[in-house]
Backbone as ProteinMPNN parsed JSONL, in Angstrom:
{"seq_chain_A": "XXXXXXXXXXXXXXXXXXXXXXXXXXXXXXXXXXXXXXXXXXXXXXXXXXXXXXXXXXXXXXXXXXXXXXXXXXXXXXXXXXXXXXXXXXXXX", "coords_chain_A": {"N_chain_A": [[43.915, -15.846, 29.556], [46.217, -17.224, 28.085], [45.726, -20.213, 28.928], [43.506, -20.169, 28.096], [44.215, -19.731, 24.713], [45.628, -22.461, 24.706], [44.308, -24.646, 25.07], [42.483, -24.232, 23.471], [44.4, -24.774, 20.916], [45.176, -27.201, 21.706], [42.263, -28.457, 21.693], [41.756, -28.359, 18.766], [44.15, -29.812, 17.707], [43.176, -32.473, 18.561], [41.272, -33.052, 17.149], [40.016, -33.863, 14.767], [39.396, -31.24, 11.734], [38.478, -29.191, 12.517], [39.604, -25.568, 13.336], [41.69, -23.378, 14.665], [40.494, -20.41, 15.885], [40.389, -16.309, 16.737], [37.445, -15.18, 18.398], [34.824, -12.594, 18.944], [33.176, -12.942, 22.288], [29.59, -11.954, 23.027], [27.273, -10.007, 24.786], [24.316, -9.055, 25.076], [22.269, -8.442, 27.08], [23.972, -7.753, 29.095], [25.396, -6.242, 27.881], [28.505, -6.552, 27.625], [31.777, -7.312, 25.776], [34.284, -9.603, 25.069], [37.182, -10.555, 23.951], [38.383, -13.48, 22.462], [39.498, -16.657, 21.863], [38.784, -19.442, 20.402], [37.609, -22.396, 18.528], [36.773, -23.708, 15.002], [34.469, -25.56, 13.299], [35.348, -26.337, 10.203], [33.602, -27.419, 8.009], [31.324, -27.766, 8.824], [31.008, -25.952, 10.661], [30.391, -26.02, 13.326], [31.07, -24.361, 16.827], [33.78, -24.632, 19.457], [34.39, -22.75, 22.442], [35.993, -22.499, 25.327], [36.428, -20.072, 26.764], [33.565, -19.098, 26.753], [31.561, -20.93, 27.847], [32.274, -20.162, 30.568], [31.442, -17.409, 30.471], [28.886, -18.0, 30.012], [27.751, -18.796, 32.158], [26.782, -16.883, 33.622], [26.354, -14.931, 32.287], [23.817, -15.465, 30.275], [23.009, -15.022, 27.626], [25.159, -15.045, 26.107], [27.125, -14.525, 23.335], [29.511, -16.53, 21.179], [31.41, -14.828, 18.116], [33.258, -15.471, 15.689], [35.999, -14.248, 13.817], [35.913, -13.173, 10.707], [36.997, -14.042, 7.977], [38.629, -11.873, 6.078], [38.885, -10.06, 8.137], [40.476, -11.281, 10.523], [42.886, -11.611, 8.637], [43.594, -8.595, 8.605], [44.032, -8.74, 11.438], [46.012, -10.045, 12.33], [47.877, -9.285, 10.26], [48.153, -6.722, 11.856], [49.363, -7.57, 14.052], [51.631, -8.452, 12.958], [53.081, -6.179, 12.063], [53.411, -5.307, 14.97], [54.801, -6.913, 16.273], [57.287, -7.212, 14.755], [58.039, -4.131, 14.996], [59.052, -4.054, 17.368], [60.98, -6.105, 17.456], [62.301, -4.439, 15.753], [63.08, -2.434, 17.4], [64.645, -3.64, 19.624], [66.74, -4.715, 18.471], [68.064, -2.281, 17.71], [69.172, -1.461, 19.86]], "CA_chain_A": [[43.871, -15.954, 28.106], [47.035, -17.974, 27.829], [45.537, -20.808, 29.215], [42.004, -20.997, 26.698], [45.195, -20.635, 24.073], [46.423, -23.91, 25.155], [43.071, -25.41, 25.404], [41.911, -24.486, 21.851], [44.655, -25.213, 20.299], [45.051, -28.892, 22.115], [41.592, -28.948, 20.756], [42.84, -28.409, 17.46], [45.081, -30.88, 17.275], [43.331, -33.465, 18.665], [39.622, -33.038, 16.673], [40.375, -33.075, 12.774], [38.414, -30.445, 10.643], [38.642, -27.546, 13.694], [40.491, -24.585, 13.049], [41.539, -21.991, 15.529], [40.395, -18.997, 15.86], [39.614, -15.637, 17.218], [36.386, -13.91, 18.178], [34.304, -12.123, 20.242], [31.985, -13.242, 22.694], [28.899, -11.01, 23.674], [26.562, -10.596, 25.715], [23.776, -7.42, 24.687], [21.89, -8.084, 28.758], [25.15, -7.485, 30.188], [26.317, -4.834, 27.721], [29.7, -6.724, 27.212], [32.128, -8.156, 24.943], [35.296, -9.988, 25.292], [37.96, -11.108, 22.408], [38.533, -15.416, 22.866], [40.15, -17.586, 21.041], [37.755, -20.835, 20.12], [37.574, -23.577, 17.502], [35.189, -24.016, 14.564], [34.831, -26.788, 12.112], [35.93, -26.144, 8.575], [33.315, -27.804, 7.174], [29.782, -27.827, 9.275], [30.433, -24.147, 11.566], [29.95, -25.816, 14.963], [32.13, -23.75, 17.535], [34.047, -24.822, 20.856], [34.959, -21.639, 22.859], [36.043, -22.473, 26.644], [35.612, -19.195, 28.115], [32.197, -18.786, 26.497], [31.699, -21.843, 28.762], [32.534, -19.968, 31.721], [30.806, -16.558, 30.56], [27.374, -17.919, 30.254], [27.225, -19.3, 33.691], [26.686, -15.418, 34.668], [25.539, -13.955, 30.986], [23.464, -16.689, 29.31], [22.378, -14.845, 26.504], [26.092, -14.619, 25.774], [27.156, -15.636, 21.957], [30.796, -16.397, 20.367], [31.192, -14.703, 16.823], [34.455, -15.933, 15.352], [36.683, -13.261, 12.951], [36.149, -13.827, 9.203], [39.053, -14.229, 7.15], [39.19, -10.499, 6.139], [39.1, -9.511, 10.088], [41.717, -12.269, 10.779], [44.076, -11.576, 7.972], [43.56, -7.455, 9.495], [44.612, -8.429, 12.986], [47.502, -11.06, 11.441], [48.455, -7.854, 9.677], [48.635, -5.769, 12.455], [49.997, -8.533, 15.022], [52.951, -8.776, 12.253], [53.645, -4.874, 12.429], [53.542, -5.076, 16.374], [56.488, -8.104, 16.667], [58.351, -6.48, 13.862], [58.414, -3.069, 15.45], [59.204, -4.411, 18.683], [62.2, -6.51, 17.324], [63.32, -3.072, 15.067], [63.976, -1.773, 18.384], [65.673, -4.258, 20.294], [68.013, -4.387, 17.912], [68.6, -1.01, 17.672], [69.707, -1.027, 21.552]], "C_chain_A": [[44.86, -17.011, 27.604], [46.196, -19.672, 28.029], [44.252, -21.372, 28.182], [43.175, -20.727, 25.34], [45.108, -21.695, 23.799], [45.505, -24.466, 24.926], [42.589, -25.499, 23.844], [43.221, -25.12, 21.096], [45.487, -26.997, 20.484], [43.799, -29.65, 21.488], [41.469, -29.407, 19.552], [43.346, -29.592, 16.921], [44.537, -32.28, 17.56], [41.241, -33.919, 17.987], [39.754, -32.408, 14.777], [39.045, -32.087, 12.377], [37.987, -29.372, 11.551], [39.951, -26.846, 13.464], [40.719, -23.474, 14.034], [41.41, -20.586, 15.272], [39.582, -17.985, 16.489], [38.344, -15.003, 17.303], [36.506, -13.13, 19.064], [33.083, -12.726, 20.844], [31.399, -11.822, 23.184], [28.056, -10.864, 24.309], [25.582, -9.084, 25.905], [23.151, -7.73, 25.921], [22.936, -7.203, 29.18], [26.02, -6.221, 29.234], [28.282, -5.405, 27.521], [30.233, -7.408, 26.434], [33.712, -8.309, 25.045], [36.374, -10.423, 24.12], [38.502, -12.576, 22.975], [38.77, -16.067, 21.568], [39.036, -19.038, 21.205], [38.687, -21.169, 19.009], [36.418, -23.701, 16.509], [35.786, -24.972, 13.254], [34.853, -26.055, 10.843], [34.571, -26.479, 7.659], [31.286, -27.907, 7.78], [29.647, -26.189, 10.498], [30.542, -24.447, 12.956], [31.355, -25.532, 15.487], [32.601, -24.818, 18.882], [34.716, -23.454, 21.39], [35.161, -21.495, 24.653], [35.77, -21.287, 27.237], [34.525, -18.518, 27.603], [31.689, -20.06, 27.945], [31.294, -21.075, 29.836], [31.732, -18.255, 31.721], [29.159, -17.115, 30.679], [26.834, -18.59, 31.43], [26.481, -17.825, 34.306], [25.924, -14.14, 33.465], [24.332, -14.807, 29.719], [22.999, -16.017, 28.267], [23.844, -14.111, 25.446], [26.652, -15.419, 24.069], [28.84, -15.101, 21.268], [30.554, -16.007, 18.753], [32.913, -14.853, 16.22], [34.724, -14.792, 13.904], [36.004, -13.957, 11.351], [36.709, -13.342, 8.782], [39.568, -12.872, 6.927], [39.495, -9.527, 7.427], [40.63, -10.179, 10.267], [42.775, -12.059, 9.979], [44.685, -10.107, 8.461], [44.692, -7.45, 10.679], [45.992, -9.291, 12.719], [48.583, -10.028, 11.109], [49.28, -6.949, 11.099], [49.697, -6.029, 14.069], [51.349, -8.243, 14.487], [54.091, -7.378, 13.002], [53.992, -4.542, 14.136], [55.035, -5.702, 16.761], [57.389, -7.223, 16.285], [59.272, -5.289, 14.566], [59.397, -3.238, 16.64], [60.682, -5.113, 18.393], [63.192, -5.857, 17.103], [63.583, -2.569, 16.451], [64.914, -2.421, 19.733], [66.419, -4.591, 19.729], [69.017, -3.212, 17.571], [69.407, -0.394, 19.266], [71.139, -1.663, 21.212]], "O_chain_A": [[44.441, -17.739, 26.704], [46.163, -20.295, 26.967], [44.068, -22.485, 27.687], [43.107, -21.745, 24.652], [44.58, -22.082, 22.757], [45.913, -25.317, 24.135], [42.378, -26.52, 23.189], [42.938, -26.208, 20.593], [46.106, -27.677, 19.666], [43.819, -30.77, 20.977], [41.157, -30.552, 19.226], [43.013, -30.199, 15.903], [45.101, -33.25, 17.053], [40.4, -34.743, 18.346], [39.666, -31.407, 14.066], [37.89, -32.292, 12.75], [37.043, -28.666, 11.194], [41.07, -27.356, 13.41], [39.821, -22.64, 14.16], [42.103, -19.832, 14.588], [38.427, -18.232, 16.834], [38.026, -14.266, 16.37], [37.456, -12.823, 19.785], [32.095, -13.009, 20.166], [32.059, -10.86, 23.579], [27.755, -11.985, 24.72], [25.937, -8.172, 26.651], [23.643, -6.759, 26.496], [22.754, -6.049, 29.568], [26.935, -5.504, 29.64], [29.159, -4.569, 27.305], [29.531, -8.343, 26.047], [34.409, -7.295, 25.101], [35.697, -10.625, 23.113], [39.074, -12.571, 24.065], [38.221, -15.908, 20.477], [38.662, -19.432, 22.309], [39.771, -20.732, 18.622], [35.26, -23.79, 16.917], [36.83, -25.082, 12.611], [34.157, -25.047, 10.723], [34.441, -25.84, 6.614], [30.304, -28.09, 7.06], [28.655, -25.61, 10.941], [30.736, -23.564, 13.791], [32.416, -26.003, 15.077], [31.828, -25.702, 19.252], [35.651, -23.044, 20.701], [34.609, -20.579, 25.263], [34.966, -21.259, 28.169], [34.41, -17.336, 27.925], [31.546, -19.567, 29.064], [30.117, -21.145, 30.189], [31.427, -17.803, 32.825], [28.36, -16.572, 31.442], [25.651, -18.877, 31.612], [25.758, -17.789, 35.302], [25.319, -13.081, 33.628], [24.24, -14.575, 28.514], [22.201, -16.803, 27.756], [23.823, -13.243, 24.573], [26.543, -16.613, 23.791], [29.259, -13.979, 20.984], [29.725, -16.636, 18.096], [33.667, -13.966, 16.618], [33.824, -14.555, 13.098], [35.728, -15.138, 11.141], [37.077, -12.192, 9.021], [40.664, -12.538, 7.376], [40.197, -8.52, 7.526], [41.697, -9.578, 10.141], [43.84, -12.311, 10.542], [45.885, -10.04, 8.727], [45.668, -6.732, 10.897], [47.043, -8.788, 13.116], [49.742, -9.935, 11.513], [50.463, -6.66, 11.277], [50.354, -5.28, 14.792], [52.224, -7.844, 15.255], [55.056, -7.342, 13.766], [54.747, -3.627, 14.466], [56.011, -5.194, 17.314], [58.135, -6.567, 17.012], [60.492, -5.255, 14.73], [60.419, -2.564, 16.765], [61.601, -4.694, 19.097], [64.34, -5.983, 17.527], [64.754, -2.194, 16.497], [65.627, -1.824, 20.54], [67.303, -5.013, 20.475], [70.215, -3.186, 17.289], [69.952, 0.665, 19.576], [72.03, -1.666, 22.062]]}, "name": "protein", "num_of_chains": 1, "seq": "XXXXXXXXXXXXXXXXXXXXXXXXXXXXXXXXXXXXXXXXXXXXXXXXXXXXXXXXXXXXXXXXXXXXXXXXXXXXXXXXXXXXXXXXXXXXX"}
């Protein structure tokens, strides 16, 4: 996961009008679904999602659905409360 990170957001930086961000890819044959970090343009929708890439070699009817903003601000939310907590108690040691 670290590694498609790195990858999207190198994308990012080097492809104006792409924005990072999380989905899920899925895949209703195979019954599964993964959470991936991609790229989608701001302004026309089209995605890049490296390990969609690497899932549909083995699930091809596999499809990235990227968070919308009220999902994303959610998990932002609950990302925040995770650090936070986590700091409130290493300071408390």
């Amino acid at each position: 996961m670290t590694n498609s990170i790195y990858q999207v957001f190198k994308f990012v930086s080097n492809h104006q009008g792409f924005r990072a961000s999380l989905g899920v890819i899925s895949s209703q044959r195979n019954s599964k679904s993964v959470l991936a970090w991609g790229a989608i343009h701001k302004e026309n929708g089209k995605t890049w999602v490296p390990e969609l890439e690497k899932i549909l070699v083995s699930c091809p009817d596999a499809q990235w659905t990227p968070m919308n903003q009220k999902q994303s601000s959610l998990f932002d939310q609950a990302y925040e409360r995770e650090v936070n907590s986590g700091q409130e108690w290493l300071l408390s040691i």
